[in-house]
MIDOSE-1310 file (N, C-alpha, C; in nm, 2 decimals, decimal comma, always signed):
residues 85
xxxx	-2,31/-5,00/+2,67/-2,31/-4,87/+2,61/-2,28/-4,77/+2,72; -2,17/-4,70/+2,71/-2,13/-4,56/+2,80/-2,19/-4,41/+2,77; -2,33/-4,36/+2,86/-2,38/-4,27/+2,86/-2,30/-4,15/+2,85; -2,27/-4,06/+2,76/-2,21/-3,93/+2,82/-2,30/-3,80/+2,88
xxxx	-2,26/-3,76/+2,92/-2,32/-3,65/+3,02/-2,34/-3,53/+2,90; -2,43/-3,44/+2,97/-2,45/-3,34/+2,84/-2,33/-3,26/+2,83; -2,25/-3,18/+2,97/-2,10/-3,14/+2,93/-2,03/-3,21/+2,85; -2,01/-3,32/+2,87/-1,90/-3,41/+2,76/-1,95/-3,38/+2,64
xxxx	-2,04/-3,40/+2,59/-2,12/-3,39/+2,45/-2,08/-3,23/+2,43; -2,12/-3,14/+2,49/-2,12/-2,98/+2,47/-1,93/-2,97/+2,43; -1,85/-3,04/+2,49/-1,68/-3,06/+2,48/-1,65/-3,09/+2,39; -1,72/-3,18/+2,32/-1,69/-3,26/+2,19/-1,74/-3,16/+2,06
xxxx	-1,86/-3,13/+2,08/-1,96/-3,01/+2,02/-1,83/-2,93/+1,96; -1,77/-2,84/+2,08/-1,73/-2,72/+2,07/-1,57/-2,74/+2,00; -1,51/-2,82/+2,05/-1,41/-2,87/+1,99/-1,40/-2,83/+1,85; -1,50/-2,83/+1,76/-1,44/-2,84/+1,64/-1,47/-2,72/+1,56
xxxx	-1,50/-2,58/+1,66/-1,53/-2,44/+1,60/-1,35/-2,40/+1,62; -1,29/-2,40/+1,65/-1,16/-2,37/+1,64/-1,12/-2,39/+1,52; -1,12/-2,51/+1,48/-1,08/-2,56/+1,35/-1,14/-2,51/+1,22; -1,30/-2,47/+1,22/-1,34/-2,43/+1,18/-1,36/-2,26/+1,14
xxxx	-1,27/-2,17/+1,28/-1,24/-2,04/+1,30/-1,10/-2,06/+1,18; -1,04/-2,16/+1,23/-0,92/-2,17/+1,13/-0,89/-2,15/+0,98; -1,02/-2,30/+0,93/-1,00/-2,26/+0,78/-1,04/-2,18/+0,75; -1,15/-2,08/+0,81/-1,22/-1,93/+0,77/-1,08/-1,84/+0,72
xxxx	-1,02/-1,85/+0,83/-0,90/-1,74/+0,88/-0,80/-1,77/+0,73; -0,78/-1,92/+0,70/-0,70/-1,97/+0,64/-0,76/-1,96/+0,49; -0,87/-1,92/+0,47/-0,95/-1,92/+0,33/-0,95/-1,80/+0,32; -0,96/-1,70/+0,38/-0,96/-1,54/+0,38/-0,82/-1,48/+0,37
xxxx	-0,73/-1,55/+0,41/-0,59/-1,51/+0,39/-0,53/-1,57/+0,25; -0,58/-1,69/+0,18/-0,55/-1,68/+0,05/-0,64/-1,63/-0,06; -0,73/-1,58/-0,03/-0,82/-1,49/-0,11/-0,75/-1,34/-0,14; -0,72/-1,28/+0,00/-0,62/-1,18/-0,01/-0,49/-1,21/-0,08
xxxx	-0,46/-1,32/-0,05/-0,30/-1,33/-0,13/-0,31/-1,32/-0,29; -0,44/-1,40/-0,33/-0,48/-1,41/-0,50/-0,49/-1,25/-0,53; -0,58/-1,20/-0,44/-0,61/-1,06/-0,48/-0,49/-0,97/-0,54; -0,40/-0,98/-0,40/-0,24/-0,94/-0,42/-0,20/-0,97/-0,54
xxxx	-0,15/-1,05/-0,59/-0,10/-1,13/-0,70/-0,22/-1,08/-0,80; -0,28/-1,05/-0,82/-0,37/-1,02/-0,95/-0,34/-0,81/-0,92; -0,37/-0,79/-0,82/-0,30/-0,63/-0,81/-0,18/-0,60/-0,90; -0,05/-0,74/-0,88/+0,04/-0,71/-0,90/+0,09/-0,71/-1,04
xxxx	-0,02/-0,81/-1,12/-0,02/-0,84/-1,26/-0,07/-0,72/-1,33; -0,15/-0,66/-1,26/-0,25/-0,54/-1,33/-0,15/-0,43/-1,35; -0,08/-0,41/-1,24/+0,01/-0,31/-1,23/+0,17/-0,36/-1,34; +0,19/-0,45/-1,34/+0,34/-0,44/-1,46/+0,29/-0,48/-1,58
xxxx	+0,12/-0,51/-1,58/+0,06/-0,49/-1,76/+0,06/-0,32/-1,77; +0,05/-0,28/-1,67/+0,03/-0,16/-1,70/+0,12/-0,08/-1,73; +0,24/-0,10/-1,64/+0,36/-0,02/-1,63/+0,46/-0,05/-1,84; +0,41/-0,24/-1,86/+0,43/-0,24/-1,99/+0,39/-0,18/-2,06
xxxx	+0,26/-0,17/-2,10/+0,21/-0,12/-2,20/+0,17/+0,05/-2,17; +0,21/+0,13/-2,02/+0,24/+0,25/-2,07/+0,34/+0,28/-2,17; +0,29/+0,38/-2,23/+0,45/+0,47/-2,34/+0,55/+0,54/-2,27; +0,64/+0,51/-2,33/+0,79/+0,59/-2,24/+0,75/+0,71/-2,21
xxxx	+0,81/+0,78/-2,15/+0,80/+0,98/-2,14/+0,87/+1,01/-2,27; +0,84/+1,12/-2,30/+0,90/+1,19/-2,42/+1,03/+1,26/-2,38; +1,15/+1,22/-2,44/+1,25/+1,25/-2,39/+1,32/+1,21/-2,33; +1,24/+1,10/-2,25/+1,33/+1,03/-2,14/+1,33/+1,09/-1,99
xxxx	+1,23/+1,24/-2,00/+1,24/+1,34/-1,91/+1,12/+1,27/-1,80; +1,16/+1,28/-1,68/+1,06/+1,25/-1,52/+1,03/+1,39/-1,56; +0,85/+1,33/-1,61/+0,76/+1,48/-1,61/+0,75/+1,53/-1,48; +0,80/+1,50/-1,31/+0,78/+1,56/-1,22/+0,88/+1,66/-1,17
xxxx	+0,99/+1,63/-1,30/+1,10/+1,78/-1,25/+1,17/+1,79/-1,34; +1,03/+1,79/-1,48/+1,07/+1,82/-1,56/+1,13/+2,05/-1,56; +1,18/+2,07/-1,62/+1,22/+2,22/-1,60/+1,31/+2,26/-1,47; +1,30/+2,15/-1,41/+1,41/+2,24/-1,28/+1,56/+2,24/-1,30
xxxx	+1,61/+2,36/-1,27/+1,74/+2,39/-1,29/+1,85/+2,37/-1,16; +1,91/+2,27/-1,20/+2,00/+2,24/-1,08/+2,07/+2,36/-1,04; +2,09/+2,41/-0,90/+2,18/+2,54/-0,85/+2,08/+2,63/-0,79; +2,14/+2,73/-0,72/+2,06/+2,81/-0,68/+1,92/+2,86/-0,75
xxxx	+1,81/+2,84/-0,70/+1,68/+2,91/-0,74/+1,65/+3,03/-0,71; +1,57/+3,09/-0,82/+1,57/+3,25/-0,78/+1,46/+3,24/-0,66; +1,42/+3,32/-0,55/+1,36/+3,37/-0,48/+1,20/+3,35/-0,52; +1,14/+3,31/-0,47/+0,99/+3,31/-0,47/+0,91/+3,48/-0,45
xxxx	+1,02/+3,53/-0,36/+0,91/+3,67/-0,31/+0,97/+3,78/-0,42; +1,09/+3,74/-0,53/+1,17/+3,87/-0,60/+1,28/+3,92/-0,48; +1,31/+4,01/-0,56/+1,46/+4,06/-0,55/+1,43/+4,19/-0,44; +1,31/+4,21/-0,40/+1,31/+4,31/-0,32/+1,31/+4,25/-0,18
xxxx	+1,27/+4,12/-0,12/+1,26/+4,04/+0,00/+1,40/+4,08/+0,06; +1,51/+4,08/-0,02/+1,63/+4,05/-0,01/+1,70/+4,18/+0,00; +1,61/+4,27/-0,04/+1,68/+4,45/-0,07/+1,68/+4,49/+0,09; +1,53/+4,44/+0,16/+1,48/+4,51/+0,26/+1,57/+4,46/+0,40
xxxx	+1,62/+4,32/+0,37/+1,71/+4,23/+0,45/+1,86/+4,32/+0,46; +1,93/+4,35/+0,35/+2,03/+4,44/+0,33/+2,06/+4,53/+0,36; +1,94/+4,62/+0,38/+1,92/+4,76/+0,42/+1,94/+4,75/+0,54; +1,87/+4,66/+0,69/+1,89/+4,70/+0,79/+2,00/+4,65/+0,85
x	+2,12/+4,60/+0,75/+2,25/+4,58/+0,83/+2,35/+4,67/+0,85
């Protein structure tokens, strides 16, 4: 029977936290991936069963008029600009 020394033992020991750092790493990475995948089902149930817009109009620009916009400050910003030319 061949004695091992306590290093050897401690070698053999340690050896098998790597592997075990592994499937952590490897079991936390498909927990995230399920998560993903359940995000993504939640979101195109959702996107389905929202209602259309009314109209067909992007409520975020809805009212804007393509072409020049009038001035935010009025028609006088523009008077005082003219004057000193």
């Amino acid at each position: 029977m061949v004695s091992r020394s306590r290093a050897a033992v401690w070698r053999i020991v340690q050896k098998s936290r790597p592997t075990q750092n592994k499937r952590a790493r490897e079991r936390a990475r498909q927990e995230k991936q399920q998560q993903k995948t359940a995000r993504r089902l939640e979101a195109r149930d959702r996107k389905a069963t929202r209602p259309a817009a009314a109209g067909g109009e992007d409520p975020d620009i809805a009212g804007i008029v393509p072409g020049p916009q009038p001035s935010p400050w009025g028609e006088e910003a523009f008077d005082d600009v003219n004057e000193d030319e």
